[in-house]
N, C-alpha and C positions, 0 to 999 in steps of 0.2 A: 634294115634296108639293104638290097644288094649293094648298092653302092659302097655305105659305109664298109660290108664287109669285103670288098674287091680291095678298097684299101686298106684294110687292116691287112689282109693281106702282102698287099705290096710292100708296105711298113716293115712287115717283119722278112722276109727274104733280104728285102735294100739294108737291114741292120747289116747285112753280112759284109758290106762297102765300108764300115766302120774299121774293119780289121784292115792293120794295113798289108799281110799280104797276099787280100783278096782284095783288096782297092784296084787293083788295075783289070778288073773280071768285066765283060759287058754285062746289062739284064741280065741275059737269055742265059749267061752262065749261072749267075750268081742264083735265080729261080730254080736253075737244074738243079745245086749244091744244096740248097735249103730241100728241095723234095729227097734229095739222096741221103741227108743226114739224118741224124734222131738225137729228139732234145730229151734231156737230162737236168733234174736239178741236186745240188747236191750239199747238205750243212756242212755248217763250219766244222774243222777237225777233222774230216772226212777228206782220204787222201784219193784224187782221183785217178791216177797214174803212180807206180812203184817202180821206182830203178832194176832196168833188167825186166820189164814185160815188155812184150813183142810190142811196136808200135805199128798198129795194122791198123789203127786210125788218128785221124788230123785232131784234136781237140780245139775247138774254137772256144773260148771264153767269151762268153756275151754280156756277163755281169757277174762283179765279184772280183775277190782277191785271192792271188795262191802264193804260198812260198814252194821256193826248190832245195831239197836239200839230196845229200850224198852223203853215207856213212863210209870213214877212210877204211882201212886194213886193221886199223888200230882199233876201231870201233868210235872214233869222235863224229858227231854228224856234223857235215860242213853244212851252212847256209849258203847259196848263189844268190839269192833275190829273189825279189818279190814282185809279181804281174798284175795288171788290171786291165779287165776286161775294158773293151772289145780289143783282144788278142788271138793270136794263134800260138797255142803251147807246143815245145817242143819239134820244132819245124823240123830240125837237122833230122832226128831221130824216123821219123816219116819219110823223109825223105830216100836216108839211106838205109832202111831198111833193118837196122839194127835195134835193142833194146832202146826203152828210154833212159834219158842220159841224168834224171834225178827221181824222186818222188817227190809229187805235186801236192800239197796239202793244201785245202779251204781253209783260206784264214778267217771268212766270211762266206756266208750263204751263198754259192755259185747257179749261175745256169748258165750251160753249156750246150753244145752239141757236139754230136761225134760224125767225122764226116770218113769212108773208106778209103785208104789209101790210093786205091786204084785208082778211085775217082777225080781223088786233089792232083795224081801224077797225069790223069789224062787231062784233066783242066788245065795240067801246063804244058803239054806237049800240044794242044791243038792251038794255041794261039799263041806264036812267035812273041811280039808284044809283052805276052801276060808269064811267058818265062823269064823272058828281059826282066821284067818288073820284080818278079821272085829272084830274081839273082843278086839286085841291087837289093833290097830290104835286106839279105841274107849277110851279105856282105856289110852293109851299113852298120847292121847289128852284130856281127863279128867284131868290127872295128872297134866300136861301142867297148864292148866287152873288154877285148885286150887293152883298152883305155882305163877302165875300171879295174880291170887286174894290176894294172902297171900304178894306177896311182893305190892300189890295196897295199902292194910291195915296198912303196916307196915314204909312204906318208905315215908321221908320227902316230898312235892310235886319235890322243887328242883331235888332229886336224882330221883324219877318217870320220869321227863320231861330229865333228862341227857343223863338215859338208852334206852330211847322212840329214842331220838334224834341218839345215837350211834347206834342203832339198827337200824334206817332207812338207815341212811346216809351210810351203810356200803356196800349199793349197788351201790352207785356212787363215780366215782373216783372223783371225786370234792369235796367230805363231802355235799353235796346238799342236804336238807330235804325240799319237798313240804308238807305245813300243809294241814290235812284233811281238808279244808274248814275256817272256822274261828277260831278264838283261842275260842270263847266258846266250839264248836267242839272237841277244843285238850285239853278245859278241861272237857269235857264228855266222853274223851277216857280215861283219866291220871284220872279220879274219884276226882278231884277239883275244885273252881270257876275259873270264867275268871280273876278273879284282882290276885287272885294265881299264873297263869300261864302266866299273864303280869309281873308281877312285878319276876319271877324265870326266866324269860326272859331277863328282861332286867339287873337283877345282871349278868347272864349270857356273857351279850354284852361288860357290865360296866368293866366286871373283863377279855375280851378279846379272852375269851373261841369261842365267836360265832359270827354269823353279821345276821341279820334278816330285811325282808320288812314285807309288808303283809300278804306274801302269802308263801316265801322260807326261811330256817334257811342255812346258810353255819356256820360247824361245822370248825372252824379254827385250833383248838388245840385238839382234837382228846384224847392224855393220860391224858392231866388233865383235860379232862370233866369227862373221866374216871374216875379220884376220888372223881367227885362230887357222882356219883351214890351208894354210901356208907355210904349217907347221912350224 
């Protein structure tokens, strides 16, 4: 029926108000953006951006999971985190024009789209407003970050892997936490070795707080893991 498809339609463009720094877009933008871009899906393992390619488009994530990572001078790959759609990847890097600032890997089956730079910089030059709006997310989420870095630096590895752990688990009502991959993985996310984050593990297990295989943490004790993260 036309109807039903006018709103199928509409559905899918208004997804784009999901992201928050297209939230502040009227309609009539957000329709433009959804016709300017091109959707994409892409499996897990599958890296959709590489540190150091041109970033000549906005990647929106509309579903799915990516981590970021950066291999140093040394050759170790850093971990920064991990995103869930509905996001926009890599803003800075869009922005200014320069490479992207990690590789993006599918940690789970992704759909995306790519939207041209040109288009996201004209979307925020025509409307005062909706640069206002990109400048506070940008910012919010800088802050964020250097909060995240500052407690990376400053906190025991134990109380890093505590807060990681209560942070995950607080989407499942099981306390269930799936590790990124392997524990070296989780300690290129938490910024310490793998024998750090086995051995904060398994005092973890020892002292009751948790149960772990290879691949899931169930978080059993919830308030006193809570005081581990206080280091």
């Amino acid at each position: 029926m036309p109807g039903s498809v006018s709103a199928d339609t509409e559905a899918q463009w208004r997804s784009l108000s999901g992201i928050p720094l297209l939230a502040g877009l009227p309609d009539d933008q957000l329709r433009t953006l959804w016709t300017d871009s091109l959707a994409r899906d892409w499996p897990a393992g599958d890296a959709l951006r590489n540190a150091g390619d041109p970033a000549s488009h906005l990647v929106l994530l509309l579903r799915g999971r990516v981590a970021a990572t950066a291999a140093t001078r040394s050759g170790r790959v850093v971990r920064f985190g991990e995103w869930s759609g509905p996001c926009a990847l890599d803003k800075v890097a869009v922005i200014d024009g320069h490479g992207h600032t990690a590789t993006f890997t599918a940690l789970t089956p992704c759909s995306i789209r790519t939207l041209p730079r040109d288009r996201f910089l004209a979307a925020i030059d025509d409307v005062p407003s909706v640069r206002g709006h990109v400048l506070r997310v940008l910012a919010g989420q800088a802050r964020s970050q250097q909060e995240k870095l500052t407690a990376t630096a400053t906190m025991p590895a134990e109380a890093r892997l505590a807060a990681w752990l209560l942070n995950e688990a607080a989407s499942d009502a099981g306390g269930s936490v799936r590790l990124p991959g392997t524990q070296q993985v989780l300690a290129d996310l938490l910024g310490v070795t793998r024998v750090t984050v086995n051995r904060a593990l398994s005092r973890l297990r020892r002292d009751g707080l948790i149960e772990f295989d290879r691949r899931t943490v169930t978080v059993l004790a919830p308030e006193l893991l809570a005081l581990r993260t206080h280091g």
